[in-house]
VMD Tcl script that builds the backbone (N, CA, C; Angstrom):
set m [mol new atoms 465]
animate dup $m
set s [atomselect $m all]
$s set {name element resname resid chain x y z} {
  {N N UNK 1 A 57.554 -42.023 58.671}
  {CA C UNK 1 A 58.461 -41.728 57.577}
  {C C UNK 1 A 59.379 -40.594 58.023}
  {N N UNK 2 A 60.669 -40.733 57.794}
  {CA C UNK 2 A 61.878 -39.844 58.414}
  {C C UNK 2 A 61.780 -38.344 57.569}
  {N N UNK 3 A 61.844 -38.869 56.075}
  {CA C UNK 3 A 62.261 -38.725 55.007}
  {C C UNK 3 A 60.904 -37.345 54.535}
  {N N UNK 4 A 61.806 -36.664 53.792}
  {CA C UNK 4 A 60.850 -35.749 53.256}
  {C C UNK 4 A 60.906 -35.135 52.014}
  {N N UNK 5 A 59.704 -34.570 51.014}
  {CA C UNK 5 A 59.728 -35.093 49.476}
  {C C UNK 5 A 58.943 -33.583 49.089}
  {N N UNK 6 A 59.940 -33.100 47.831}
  {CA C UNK 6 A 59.617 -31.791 47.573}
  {C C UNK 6 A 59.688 -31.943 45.853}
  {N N UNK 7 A 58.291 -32.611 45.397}
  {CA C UNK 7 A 58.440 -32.592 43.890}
  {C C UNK 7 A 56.992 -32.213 43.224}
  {N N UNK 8 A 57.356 -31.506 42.025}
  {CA C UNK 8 A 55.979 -30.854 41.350}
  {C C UNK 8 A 56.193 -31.717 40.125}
  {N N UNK 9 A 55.202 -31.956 39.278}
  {CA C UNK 9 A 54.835 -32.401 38.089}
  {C C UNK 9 A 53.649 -31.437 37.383}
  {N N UNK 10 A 54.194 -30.883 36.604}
  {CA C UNK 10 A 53.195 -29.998 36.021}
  {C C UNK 10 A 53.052 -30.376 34.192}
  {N N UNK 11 A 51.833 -29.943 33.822}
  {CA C UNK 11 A 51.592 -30.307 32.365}
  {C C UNK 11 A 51.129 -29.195 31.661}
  {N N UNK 12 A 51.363 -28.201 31.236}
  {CA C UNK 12 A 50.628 -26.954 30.783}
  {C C UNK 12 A 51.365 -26.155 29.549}
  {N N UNK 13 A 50.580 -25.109 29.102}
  {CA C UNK 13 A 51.163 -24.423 28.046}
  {C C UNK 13 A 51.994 -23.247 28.402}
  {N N UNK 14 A 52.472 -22.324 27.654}
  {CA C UNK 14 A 53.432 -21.778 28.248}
  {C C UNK 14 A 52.913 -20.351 27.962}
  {N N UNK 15 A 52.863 -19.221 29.128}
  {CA C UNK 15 A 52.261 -18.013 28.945}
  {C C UNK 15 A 53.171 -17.331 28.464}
  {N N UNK 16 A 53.952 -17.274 28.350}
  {CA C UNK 16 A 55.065 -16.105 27.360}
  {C C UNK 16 A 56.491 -17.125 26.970}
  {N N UNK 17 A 57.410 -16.024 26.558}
  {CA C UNK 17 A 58.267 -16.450 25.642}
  {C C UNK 17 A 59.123 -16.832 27.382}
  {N N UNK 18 A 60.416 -17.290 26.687}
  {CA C UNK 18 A 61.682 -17.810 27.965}
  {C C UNK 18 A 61.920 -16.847 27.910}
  {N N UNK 19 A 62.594 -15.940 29.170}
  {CA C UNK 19 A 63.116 -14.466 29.625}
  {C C UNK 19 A 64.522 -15.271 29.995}
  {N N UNK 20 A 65.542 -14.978 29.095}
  {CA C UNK 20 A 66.872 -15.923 29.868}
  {C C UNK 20 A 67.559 -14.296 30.958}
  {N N UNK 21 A 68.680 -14.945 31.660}
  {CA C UNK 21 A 69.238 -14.482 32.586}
  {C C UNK 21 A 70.717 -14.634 32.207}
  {N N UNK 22 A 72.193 -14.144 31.437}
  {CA C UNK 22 A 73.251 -14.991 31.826}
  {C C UNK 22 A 74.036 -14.075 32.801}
  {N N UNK 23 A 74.666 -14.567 33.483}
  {CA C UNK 23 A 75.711 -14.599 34.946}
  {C C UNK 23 A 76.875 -14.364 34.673}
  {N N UNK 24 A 78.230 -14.342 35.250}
  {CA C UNK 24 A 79.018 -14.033 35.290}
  {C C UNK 24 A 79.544 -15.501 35.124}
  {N N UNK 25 A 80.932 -15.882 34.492}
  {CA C UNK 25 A 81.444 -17.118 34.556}
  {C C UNK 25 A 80.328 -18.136 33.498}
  {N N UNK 26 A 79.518 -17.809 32.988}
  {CA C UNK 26 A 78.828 -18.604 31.900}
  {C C UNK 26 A 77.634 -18.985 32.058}
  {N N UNK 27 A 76.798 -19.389 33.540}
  {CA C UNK 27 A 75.647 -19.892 33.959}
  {C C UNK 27 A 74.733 -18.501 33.621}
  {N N UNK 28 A 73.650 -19.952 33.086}
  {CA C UNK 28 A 72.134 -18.583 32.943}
  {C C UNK 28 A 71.080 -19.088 33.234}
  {N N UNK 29 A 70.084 -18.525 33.356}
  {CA C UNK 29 A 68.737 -19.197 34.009}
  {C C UNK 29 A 67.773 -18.487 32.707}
  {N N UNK 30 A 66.792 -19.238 32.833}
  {CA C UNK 30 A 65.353 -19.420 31.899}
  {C C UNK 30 A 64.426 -18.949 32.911}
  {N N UNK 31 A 63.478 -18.207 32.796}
  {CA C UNK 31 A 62.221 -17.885 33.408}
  {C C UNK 31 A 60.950 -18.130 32.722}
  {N N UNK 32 A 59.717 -18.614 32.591}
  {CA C UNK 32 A 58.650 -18.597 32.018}
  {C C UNK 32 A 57.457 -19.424 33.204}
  {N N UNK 33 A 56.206 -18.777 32.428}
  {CA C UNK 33 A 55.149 -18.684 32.822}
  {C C UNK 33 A 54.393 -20.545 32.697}
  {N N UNK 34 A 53.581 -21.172 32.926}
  {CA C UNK 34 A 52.885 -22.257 32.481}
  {C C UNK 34 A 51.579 -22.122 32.740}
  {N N UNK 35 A 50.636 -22.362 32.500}
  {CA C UNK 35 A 49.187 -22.331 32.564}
  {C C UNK 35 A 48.765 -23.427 33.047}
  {N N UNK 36 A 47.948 -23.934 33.698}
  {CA C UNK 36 A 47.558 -25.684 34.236}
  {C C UNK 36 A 45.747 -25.425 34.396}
  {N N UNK 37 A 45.269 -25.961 34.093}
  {CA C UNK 37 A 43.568 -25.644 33.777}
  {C C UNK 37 A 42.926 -26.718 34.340}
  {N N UNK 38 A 42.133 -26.136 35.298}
  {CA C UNK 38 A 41.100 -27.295 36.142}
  {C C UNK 38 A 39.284 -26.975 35.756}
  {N N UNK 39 A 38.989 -27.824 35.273}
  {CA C UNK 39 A 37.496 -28.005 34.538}
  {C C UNK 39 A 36.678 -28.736 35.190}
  {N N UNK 40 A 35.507 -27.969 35.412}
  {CA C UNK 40 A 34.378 -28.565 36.220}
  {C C UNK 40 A 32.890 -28.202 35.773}
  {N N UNK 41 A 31.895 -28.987 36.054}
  {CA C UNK 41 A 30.695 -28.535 36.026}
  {C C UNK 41 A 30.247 -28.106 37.274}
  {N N UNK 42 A 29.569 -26.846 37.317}
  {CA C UNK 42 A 28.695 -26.442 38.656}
  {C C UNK 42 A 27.371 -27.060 38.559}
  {N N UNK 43 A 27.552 -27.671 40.128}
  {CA C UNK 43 A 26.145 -28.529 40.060}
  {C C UNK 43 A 25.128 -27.529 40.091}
  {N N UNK 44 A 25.029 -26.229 40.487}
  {CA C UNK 44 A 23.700 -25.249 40.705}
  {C C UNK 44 A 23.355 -25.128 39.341}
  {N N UNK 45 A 24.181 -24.660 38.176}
  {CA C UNK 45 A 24.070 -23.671 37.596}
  {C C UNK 45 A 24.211 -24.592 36.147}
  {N N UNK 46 A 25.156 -25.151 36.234}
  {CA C UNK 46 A 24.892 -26.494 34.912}
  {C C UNK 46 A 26.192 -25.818 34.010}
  {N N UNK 47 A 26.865 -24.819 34.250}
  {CA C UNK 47 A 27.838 -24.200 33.906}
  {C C UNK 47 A 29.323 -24.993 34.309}
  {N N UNK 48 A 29.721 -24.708 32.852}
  {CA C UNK 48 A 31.069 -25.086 32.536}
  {C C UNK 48 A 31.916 -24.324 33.384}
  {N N UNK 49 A 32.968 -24.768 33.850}
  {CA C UNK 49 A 33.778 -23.582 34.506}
  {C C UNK 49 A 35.395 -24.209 34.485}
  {N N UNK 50 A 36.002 -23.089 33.947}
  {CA C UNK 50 A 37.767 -23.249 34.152}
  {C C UNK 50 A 38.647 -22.464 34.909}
  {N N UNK 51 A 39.202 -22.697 35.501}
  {CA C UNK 51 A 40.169 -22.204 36.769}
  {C C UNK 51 A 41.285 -22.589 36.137}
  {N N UNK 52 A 42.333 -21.345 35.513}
  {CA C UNK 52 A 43.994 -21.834 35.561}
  {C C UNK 52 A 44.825 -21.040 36.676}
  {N N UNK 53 A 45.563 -22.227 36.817}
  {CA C UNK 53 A 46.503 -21.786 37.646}
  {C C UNK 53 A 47.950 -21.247 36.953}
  {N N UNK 54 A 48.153 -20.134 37.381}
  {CA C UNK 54 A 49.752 -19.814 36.323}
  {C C UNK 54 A 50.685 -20.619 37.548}
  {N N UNK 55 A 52.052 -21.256 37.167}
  {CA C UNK 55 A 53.164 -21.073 37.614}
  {C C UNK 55 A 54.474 -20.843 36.948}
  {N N UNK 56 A 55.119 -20.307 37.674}
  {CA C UNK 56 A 56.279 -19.494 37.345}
  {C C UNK 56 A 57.625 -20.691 37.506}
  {N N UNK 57 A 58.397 -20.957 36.252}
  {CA C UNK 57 A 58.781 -21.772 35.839}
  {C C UNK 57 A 60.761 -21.476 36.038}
  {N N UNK 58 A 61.452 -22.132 36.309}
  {CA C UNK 58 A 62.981 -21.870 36.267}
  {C C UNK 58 A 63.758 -23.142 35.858}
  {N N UNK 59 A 64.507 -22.708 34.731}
  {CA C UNK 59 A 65.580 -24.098 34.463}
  {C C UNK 59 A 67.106 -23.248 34.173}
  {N N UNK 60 A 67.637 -23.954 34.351}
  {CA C UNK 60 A 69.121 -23.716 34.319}
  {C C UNK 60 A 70.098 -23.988 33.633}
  {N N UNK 61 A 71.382 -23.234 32.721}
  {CA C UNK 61 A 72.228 -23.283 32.131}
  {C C UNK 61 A 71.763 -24.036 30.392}
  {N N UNK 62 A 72.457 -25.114 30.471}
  {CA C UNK 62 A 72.032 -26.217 29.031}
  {C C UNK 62 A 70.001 -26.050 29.175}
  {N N UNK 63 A 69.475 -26.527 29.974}
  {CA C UNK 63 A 68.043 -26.564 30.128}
  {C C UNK 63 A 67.642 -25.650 29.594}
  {N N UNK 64 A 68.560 -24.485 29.982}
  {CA C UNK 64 A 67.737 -23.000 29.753}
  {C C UNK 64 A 67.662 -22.594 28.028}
  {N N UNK 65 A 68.639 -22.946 27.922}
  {CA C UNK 65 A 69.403 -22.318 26.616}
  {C C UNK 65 A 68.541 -23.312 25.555}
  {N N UNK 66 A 68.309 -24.727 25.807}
  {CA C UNK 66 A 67.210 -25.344 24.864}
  {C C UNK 66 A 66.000 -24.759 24.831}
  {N N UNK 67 A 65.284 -24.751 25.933}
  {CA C UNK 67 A 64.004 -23.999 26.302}
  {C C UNK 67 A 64.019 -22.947 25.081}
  {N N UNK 68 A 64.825 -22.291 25.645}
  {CA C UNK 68 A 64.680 -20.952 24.997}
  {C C UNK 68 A 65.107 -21.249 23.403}
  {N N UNK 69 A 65.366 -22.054 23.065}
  {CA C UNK 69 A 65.721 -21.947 21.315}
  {C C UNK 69 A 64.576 -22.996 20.889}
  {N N UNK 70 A 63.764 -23.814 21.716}
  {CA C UNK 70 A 62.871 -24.441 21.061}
  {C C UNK 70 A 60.912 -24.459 21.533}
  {N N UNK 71 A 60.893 -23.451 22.607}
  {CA C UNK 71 A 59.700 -23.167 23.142}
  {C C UNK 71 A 59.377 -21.246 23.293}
  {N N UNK 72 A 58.032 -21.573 22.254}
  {CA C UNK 72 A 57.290 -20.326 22.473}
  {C C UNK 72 A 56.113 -20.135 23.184}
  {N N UNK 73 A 55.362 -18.985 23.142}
  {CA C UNK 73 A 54.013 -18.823 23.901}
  {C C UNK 73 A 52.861 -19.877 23.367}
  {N N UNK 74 A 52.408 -20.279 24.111}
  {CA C UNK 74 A 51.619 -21.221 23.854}
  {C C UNK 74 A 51.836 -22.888 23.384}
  {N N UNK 75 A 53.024 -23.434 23.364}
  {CA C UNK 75 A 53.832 -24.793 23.495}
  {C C UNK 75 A 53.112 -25.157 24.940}
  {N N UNK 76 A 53.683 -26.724 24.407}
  {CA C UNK 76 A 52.945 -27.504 25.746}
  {C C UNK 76 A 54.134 -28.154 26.359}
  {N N UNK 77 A 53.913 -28.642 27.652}
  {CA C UNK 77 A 55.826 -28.554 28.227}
  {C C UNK 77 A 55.092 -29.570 29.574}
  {N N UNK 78 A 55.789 -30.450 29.513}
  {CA C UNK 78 A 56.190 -31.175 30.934}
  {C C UNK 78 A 57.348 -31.243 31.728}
  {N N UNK 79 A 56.871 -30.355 32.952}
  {CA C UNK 79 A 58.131 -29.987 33.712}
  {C C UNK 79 A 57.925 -30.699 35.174}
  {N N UNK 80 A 59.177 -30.964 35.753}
  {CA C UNK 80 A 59.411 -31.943 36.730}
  {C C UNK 80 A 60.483 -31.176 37.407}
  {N N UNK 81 A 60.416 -30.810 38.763}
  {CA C UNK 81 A 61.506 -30.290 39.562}
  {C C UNK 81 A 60.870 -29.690 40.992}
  {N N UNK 82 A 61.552 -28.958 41.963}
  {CA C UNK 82 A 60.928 -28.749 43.375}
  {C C UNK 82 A 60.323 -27.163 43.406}
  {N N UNK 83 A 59.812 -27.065 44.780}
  {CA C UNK 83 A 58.942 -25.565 44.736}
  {C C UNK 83 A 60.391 -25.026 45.593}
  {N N UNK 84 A 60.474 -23.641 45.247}
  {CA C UNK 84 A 61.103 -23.023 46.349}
  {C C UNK 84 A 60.958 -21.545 46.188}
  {N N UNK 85 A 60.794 -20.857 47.721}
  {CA C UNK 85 A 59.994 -20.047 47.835}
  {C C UNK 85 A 61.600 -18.908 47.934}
  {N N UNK 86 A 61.281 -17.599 47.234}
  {CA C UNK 86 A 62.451 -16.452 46.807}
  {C C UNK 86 A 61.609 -15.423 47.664}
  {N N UNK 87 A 62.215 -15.093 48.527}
  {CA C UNK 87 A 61.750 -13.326 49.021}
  {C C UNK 87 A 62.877 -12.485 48.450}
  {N N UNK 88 A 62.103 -10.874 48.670}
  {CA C UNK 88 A 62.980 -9.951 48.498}
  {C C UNK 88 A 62.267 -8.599 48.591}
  {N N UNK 89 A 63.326 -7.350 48.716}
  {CA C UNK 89 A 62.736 -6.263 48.940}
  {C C UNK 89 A 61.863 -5.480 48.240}
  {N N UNK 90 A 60.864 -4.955 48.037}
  {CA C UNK 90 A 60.508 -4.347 46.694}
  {C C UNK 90 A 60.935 -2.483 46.946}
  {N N UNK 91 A 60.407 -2.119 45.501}
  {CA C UNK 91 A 61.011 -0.633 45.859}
  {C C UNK 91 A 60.308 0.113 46.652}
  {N N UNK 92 A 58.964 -0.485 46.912}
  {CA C UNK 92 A 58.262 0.592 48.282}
  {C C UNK 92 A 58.737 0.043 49.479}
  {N N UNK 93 A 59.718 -0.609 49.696}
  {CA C UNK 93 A 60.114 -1.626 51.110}
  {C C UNK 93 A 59.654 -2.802 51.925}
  {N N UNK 94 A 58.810 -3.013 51.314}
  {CA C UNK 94 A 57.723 -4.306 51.271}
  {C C UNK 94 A 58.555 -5.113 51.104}
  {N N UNK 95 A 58.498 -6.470 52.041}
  {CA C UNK 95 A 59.025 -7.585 51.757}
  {C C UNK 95 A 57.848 -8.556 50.615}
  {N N UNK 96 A 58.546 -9.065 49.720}
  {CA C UNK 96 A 57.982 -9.764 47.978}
  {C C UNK 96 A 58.592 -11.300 48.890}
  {N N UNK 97 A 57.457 -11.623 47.720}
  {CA C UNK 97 A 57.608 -13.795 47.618}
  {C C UNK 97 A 57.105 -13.820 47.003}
  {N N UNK 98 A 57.571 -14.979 46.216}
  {CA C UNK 98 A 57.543 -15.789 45.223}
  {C C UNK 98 A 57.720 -17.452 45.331}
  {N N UNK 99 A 56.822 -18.333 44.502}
  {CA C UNK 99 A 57.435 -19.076 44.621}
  {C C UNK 99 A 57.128 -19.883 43.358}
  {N N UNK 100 A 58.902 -20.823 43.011}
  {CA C UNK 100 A 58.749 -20.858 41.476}
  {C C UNK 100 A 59.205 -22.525 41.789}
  {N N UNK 101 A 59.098 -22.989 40.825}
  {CA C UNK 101 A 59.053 -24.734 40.409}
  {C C UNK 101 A 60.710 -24.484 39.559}
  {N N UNK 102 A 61.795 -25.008 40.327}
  {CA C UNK 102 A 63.145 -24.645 39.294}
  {C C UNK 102 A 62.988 -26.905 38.986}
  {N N UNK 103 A 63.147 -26.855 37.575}
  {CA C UNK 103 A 62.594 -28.083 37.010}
  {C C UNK 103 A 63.940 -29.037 36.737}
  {N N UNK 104 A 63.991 -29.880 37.258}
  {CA C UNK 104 A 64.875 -31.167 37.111}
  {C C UNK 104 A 64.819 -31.507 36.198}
  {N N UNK 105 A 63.706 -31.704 35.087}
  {CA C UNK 105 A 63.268 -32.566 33.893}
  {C C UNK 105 A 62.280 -31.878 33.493}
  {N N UNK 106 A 62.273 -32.369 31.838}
  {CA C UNK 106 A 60.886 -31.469 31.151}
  {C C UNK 106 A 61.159 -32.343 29.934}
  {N N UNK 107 A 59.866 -32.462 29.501}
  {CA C UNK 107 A 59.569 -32.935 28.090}
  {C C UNK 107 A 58.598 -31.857 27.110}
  {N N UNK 108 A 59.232 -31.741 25.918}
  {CA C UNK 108 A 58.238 -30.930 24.832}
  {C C UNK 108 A 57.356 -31.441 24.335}
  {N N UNK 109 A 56.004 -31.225 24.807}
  {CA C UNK 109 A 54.795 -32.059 24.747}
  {C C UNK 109 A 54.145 -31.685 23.030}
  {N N UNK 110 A 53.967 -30.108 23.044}
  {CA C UNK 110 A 53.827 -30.239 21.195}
  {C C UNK 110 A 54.526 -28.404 21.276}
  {N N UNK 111 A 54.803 -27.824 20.261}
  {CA C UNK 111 A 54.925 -26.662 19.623}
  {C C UNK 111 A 54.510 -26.383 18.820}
  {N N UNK 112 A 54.132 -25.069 18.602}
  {CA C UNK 112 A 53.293 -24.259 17.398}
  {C C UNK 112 A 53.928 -24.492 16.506}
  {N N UNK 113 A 54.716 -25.066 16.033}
  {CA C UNK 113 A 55.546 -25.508 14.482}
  {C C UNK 113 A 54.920 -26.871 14.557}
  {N N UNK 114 A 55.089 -27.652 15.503}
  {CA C UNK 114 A 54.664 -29.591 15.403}
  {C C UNK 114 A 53.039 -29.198 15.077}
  {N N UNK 115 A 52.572 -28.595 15.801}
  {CA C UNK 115 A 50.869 -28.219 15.730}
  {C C UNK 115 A 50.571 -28.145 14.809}
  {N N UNK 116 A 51.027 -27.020 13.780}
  {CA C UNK 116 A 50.679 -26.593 12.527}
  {C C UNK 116 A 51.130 -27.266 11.480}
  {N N UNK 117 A 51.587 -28.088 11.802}
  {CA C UNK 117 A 52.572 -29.241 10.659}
  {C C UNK 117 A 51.356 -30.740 10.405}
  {N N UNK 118 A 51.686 -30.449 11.605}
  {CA C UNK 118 A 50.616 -31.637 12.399}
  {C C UNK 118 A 49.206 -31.568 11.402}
  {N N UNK 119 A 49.099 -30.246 11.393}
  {CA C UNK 119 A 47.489 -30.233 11.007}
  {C C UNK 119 A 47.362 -30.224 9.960}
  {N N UNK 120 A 48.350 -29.577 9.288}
  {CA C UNK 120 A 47.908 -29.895 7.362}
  {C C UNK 120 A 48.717 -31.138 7.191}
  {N N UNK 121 A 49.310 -31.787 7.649}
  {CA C UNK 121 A 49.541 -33.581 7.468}
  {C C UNK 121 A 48.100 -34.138 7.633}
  {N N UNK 122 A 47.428 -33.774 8.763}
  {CA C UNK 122 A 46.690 -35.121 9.042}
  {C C UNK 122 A 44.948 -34.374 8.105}
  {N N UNK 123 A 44.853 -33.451 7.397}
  {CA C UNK 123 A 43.725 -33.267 6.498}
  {C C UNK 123 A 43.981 -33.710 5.389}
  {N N UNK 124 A 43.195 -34.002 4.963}
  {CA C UNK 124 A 43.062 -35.463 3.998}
  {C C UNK 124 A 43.042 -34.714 3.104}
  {N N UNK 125 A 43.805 -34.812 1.773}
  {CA C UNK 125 A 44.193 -34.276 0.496}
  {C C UNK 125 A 43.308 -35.414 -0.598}
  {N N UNK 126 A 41.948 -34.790 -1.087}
  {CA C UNK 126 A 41.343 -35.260 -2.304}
  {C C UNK 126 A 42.017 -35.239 -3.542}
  {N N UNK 127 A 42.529 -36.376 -4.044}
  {CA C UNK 127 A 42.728 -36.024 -5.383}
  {C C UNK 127 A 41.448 -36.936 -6.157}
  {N N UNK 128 A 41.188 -35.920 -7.422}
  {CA C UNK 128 A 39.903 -36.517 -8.192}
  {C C UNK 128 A 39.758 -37.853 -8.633}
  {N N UNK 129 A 41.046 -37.856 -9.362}
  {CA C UNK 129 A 41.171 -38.967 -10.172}
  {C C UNK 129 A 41.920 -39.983 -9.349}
  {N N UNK 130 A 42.105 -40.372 -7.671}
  {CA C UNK 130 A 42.883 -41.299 -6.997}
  {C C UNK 130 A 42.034 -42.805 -7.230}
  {N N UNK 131 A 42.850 -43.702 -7.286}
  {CA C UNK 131 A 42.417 -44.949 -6.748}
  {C C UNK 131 A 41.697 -45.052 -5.749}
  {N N UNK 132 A 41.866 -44.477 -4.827}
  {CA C UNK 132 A 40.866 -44.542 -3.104}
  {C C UNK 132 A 39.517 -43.666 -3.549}
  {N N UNK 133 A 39.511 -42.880 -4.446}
  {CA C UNK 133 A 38.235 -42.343 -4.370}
  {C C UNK 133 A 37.361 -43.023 -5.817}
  {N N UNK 134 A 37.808 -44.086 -6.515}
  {CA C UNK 134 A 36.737 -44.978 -7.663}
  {C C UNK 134 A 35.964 -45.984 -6.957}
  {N N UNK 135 A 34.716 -46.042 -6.913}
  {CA C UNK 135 A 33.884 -46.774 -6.550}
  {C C UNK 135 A 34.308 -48.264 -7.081}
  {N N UNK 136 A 34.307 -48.756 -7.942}
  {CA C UNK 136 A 34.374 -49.891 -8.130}
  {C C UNK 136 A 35.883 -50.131 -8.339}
  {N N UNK 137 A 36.611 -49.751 -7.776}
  {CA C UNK 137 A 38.016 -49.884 -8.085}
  {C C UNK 137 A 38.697 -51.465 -7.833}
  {N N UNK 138 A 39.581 -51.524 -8.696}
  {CA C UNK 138 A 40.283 -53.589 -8.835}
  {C C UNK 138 A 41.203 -53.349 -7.563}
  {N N UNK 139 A 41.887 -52.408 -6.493}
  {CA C UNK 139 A 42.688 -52.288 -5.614}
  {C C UNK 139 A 42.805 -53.892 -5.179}
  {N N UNK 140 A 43.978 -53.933 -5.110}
  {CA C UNK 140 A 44.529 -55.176 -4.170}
  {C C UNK 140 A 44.411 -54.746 -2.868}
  {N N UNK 141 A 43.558 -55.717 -2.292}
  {CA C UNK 141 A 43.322 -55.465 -0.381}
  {C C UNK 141 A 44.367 -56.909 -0.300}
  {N N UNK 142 A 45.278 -56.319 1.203}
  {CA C UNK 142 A 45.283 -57.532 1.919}
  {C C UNK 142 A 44.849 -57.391 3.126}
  {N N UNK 143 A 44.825 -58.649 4.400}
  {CA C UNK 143 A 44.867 -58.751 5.569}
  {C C UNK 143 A 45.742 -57.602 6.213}
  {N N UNK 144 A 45.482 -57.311 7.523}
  {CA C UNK 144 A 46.308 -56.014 7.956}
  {C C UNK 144 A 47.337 -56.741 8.293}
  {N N UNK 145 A 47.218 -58.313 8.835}
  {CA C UNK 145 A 49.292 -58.854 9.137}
  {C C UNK 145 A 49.453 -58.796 7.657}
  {N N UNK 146 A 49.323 -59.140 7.088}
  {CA C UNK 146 A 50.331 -58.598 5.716}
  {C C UNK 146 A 51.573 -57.233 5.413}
  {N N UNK 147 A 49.403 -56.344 5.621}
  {CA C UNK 147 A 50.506 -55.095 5.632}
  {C C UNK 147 A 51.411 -54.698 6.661}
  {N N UNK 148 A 51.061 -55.055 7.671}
  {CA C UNK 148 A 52.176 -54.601 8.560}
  {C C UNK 148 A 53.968 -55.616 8.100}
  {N N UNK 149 A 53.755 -56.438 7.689}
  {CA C UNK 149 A 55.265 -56.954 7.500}
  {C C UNK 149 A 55.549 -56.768 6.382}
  {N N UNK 150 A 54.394 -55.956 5.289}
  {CA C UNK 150 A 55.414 -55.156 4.219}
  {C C UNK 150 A 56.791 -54.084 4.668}
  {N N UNK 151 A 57.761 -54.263 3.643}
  {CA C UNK 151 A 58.516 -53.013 3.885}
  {C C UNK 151 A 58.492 -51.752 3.655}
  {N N UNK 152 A 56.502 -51.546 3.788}
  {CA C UNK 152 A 56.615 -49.986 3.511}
  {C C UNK 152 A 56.020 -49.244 4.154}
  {N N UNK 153 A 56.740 -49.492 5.280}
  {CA C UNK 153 A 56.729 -49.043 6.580}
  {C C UNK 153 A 57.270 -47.619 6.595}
  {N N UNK 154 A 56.980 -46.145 7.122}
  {CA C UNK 154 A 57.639 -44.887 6.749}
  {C C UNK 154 A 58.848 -44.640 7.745}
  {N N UNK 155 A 59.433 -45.911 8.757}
  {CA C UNK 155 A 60.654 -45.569 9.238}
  {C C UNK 155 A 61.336 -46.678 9.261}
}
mol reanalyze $m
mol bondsrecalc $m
mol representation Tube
mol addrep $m
């Protein structure tokens, strides 16, 4: 193979807020953290064990500027783009590296607003006096193809 291939796929939550960057002439960059968690049992010990890995996350301009108006700490994020490694001086003269995943693509997997929405939707609201909760109730059942080609469908 000639050809050579520099791509990450990562799935994780997000350790802090977006730190944006803007530039001169209009371009800005996004910075944030991701968490990625590897789970195992130890065969000695019978112990649970989790290992996360942080990586350090970069998107650019439009990317950035969504990120940052629709992801907080702890959102879940699928990001897609290459590794590339940043040196530089530090203030004791030490040469620094880094190396960050700048992301081609990303999908918003859930947010602490969808989460929490999420969760008092899907707990089941008792009412006393409902039809679903009378034991001997006359309810019209049909077949489930029925219901599905009713029109009361919620989209």
């Amino acid at each position: 193979m000639s050809g050579t291939l520099n791509k990450v796929m990562l799935i994780g939550h997000l350790g802090d807020e977006v730190k944006m960057h803007y530039f001169d002439g209009g371009n800005c960059i996004g910075r944030f953290p991701i968490a990625t968690n590897e789970t195992y049992t130890n065969k000695q010990t019978g112990e649970k064990v989790i290992n996360t890995e942080w990586h350090n996350i970069v998107v650019r301009n439009k990317a950035a500027e969504i990120c940052e108006k629709y992801l907080s700490k702890g959102d879940k994020i699928y990001v897609e783009g290459r590794l590339k490694t940043r040196q530089w001086q530090g203030e004791d003269g030490n040469n620094r590296y880094t190396t960050e995943v700048h992301v081609q693509d990303f999908t918003f997997l859930s947010t602490k607003k969808e989460s929490a929405a999420n969760a008092s939707a899907n707990t089941p609201k008792i009412q006393p006096n409902s039809e679903a909760n009378q034991p001997n109730s006359t309810r019209e059942t049909k077949p489930v193809n029925e219901q599905v080609q009713d029109d009361d469908l919620p989209f």
